[in-house]
C-alpha positions as CSV (number, residue, x, y, z in Angstrom):
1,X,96.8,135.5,150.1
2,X,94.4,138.1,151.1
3,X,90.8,137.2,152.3
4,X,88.6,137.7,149.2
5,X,86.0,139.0,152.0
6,X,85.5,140.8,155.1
7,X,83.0,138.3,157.6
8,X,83.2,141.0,159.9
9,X,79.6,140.3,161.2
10,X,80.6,136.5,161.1
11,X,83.5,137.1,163.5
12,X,81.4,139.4,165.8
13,X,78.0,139.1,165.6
14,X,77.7,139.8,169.2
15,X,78.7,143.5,168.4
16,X,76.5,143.6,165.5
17,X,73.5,142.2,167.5
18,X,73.0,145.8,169.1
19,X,72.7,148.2,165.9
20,X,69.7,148.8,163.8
21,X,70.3,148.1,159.7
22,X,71.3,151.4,159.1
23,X,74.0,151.8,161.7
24,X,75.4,148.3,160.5
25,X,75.0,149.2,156.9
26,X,77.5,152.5,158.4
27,X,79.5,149.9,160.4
28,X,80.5,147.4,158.3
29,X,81.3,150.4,155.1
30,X,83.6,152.3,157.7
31,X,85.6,148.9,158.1
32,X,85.2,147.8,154.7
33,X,86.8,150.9,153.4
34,X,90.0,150.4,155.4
35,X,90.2,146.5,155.0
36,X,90.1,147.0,151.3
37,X,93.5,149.0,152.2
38,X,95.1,146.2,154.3
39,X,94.3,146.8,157.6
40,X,93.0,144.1,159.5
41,X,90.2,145.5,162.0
42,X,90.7,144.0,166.1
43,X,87.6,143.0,168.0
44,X,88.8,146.1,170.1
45,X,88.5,148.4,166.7
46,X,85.2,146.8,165.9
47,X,83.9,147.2,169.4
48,X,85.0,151.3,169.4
49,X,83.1,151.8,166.2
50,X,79.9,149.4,166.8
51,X,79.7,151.4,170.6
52,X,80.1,154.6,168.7
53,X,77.4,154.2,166.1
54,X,74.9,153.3,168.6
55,X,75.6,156.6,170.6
56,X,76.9,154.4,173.6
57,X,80.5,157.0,173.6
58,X,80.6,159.9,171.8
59,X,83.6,161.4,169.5
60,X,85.9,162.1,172.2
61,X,85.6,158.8,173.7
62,X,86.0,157.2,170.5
63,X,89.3,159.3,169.6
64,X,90.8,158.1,173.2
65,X,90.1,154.5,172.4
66,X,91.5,155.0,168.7
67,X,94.8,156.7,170.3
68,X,95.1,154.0,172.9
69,X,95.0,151.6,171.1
70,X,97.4,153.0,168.5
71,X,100.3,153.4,171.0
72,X,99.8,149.9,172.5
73,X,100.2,148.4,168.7
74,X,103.0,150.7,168.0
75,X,104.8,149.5,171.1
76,X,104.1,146.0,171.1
77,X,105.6,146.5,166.8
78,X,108.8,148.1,168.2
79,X,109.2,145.2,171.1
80,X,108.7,142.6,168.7
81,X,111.8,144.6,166.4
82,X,113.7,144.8,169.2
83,X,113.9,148.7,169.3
84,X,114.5,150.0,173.1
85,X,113.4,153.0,174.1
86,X,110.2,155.3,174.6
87,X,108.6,156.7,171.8
């Protein structure tokens, strides 16, 4: 059964700690919006977007991470099906 909430401040409030209310308020609606979809946010995800929204990397940066981050869940999903082989 799915969480009927978020608690994404709850789970890192370290990573909330250095935003003012409005770049929270931008935070937690950007990972609210996909959560309501089924994804599941990583500290790693949260981390990108709370370091983006307080200017600390900029688009690019941001983008990199996302990709990164991508491809290492991507292959760790293929390793766990047993599918061989670079992709």
């Amino acid at each position: 059964m799915a969480e009927p909430q978020m608690k994404i401040e709850q789970r890192y409030p370290e990573l909330f700690a250095q935003l003012d209310e409005t770049q929270r308020r931008a935070v937690v609606q950007s990972l609210a919006a996909g959560w309501h979809e089924g994804w599941k946010p990583t500290r790693e995800d949260v981390e990108n977007l709370t370091d983006y929204a307080r200017g600390a990397i900029d688009a690019d940066e941001y983008d990199r991470r996302a990709d990164a981050a991508a491809h290492r869940s991507a292959k760790a999903s293929r390793r766990a099906a047993g599918v061989v082989g670079r992709a």
